[in-house]
N, C-alpha and C positions, 0 to 999 in steps of 0.2 A: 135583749132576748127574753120574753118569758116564756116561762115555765111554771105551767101549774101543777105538774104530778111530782112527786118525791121522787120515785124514780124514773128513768127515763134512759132507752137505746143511742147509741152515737156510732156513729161509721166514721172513724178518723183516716186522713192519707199523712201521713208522716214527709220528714225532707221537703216541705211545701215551701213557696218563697214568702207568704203569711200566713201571721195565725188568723181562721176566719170562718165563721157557719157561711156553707155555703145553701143548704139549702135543708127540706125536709124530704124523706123519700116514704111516701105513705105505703110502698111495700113490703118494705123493712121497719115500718115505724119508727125511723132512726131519724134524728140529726146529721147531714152531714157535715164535717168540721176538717178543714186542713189546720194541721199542726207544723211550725220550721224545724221542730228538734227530729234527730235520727233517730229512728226504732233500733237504739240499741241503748243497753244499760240503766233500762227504764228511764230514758231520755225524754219520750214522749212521753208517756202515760203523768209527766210532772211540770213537762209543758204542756197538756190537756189540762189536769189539774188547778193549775194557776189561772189559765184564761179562762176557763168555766167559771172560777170562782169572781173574777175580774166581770165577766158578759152578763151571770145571773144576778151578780150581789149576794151570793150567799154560798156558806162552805158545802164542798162536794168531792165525794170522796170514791171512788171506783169499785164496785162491789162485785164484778166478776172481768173476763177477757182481759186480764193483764196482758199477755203475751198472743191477744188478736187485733184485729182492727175493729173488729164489732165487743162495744163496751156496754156493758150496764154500768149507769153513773146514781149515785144518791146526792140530793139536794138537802141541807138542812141551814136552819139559821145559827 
């Protein structure tokens, strides 16, 4: 997956049966991304977290929509 902006929109579905970018939605400007962990106990947001860091190669940290499915994510090295 690249990524050339720092930051960058994601539409996560949670409970999925993989983790996976499914695609881009150019009118949300988001990523979409199914996640397996349950949206609960910030379950997802730490399996988002991991695969991001895993799909880009580099650390990325969530800087806003903790407790939405539309995220702002920060990429850095």
């Amino acid at each position: 997956m690249k990524i050339n902006k720092e930051t960058f929109k994601v539409v996560i579905k949670p409970n999925s049966s993989t983790n996976e970018v499914v695609g881009f939605d150019k009118d949300k400007e988001a990523y979409l991304i199914k996640i397996k962990a349950k949206p609960e106990n910030n379950k997802a947001n730490i399996e988002l977290i991991r695969f991001l860091s895993k799909v880009t190669g580099k650390k990325v940290k969530i800087i806003s929509g903790f407790k939405s499915k539309k995220k702002l994510i920060e990429a850095f090295k």
